[in-house]
C-alpha positions as CSV (number, residue, x, y, z in Angstrom):
1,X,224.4,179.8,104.0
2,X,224.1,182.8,102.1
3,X,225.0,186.3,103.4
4,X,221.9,188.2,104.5
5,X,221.0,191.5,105.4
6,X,220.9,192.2,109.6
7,X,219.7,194.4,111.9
8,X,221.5,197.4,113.2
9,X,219.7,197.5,116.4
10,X,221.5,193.5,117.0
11,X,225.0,195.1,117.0
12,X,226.9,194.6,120.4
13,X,228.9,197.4,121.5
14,X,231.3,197.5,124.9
15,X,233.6,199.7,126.6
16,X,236.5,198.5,128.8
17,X,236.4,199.5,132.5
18,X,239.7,202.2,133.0
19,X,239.4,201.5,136.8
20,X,239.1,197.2,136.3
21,X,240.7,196.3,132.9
22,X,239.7,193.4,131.1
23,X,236.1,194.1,132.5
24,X,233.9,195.4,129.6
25,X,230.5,196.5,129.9
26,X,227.9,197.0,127.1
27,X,226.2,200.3,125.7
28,X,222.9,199.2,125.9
29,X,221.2,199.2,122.5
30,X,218.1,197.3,121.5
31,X,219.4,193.6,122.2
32,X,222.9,194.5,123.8
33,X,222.7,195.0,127.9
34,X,219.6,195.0,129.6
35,X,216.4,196.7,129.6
36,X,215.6,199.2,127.2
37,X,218.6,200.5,125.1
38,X,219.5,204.4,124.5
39,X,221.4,203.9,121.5
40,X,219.4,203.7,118.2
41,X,222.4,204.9,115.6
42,X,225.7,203.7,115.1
43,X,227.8,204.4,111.6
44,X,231.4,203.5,111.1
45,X,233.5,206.2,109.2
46,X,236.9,205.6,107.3
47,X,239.4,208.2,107.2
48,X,242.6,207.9,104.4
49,X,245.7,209.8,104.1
50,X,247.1,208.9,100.7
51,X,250.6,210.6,99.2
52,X,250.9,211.9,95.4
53,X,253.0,209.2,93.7
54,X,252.6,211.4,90.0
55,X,255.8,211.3,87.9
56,X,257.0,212.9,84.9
57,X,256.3,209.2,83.2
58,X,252.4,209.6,84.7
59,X,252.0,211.8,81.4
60,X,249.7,214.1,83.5
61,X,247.8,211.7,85.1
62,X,247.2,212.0,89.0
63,X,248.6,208.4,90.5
64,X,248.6,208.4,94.4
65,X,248.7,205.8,97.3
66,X,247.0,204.7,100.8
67,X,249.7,205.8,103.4
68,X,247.3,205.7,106.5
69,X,244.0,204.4,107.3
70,X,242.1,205.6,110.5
71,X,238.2,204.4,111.5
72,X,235.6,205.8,113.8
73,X,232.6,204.6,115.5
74,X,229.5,207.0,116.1
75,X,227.0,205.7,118.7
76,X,224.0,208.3,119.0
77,X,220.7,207.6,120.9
78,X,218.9,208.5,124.2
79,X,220.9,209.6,127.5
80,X,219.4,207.1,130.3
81,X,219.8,207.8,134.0
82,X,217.9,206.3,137.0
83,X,215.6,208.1,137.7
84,X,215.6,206.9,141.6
85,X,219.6,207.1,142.2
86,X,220.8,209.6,139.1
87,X,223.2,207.2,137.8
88,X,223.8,207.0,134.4
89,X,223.6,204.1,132.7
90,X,226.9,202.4,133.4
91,X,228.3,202.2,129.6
92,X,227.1,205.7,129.0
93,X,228.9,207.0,132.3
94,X,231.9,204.9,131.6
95,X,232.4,206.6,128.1
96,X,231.7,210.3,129.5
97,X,234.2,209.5,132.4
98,X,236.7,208.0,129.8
99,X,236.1,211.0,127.7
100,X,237.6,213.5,130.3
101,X,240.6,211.4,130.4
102,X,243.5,213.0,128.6
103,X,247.1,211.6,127.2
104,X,247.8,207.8,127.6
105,X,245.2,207.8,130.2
106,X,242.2,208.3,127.3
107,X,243.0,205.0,125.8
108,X,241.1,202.2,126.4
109,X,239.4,199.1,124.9
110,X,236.2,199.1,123.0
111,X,234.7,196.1,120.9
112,X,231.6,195.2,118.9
113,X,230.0,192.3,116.9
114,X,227.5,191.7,114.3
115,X,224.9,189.2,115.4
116,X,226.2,185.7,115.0
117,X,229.9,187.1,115.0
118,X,231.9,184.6,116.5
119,X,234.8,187.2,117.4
120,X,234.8,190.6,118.7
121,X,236.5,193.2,116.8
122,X,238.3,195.3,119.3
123,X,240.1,198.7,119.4
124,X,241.9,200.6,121.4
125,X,240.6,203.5,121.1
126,X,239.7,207.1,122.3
127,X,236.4,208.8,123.3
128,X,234.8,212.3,122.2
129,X,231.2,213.5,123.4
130,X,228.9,214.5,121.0
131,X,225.8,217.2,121.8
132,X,222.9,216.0,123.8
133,X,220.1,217.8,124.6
134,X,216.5,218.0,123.1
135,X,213.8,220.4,122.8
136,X,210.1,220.8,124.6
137,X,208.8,217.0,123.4
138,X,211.7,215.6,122.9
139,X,214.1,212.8,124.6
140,X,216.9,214.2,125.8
141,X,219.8,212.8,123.6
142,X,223.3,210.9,123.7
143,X,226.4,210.8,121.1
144,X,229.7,209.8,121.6
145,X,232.4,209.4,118.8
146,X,234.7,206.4,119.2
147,X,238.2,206.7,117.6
148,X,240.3,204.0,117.1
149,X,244.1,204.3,118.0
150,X,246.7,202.0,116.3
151,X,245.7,198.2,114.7
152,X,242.3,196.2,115.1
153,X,242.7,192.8,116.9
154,X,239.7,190.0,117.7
155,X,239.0,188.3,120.4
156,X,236.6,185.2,121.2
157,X,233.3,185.9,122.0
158,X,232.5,184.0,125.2
């Protein structure tokens, strides 16, 4: 089959439980979790660090190289909390609690799939709130900023 375009809003996203590891649980998004998703924007960014490799023999032509490569993930959407109970959404509350977590303790696992991805790609990564808020008709809104520490691995989708 030939590769096709696909929706953003049919990308799986899920965080790792600091307080049960191996136990992941999914920011809800249009498909991913269940009932109505808060996240409607995601964007992967790629960060280089490259070193100046120019030489007398480079006859004043810039040469440099990739030393280091880093990638983010940017979720953004709606905040959702019960409005019964006041609990968060349990992915959103799981990456504002992971957030506050400083040192080794702000590492933790995060994965996501394109539909019909076989595989998770998974990180180990480390969590930065972005604003939320809203005005007098709005939603109030949600961002978090996923950074990924060290290698990306797989795993199977089950």
């Amino acid at each position: 089959m030939a590769a096709t375009k696909y929706n953003a809003r049919d990308v799986e996203f899920e965080v790792e439980d600091f307080n049960n590891p191996g136990t992941w649980v999914a920011i809800r998004t249009a498909q991913g979790g269940s009932g109505d998703g808060g996240v409607n924007t995601f964007s992967v960014g790629h960060e280089y660090e490259t070193t100046d490799t120019t030489t007398f023999a480079s006859e004043g032509r810039a040469e440099s190289q990739n030393m280091q490569e880093g990638k983010t993930l940017t979720l953004e959407g709606f905040r959702l909390k019960d409005r019964m109970t006041g609990a968060l959404d349990p992915g959103m509350a799981l990456i504002e609690a992971q957030a506050a977590r400083l040192g080794d303790d702000s590492l933790v696992g995060f994965r996501f799939a394109a539909p019909g991805d076989a595989n998770w790609t998974v990180w180990t990564a480390h969590f930065q709130l972005g604003d939320s808020g809203g005005g007098n008709n709005d939603k109030v809104s949600w961002a978090c900023t996923v950074t990924r520490s060290g290698p990306q691995t797989t795993a199977v989708k089950a």
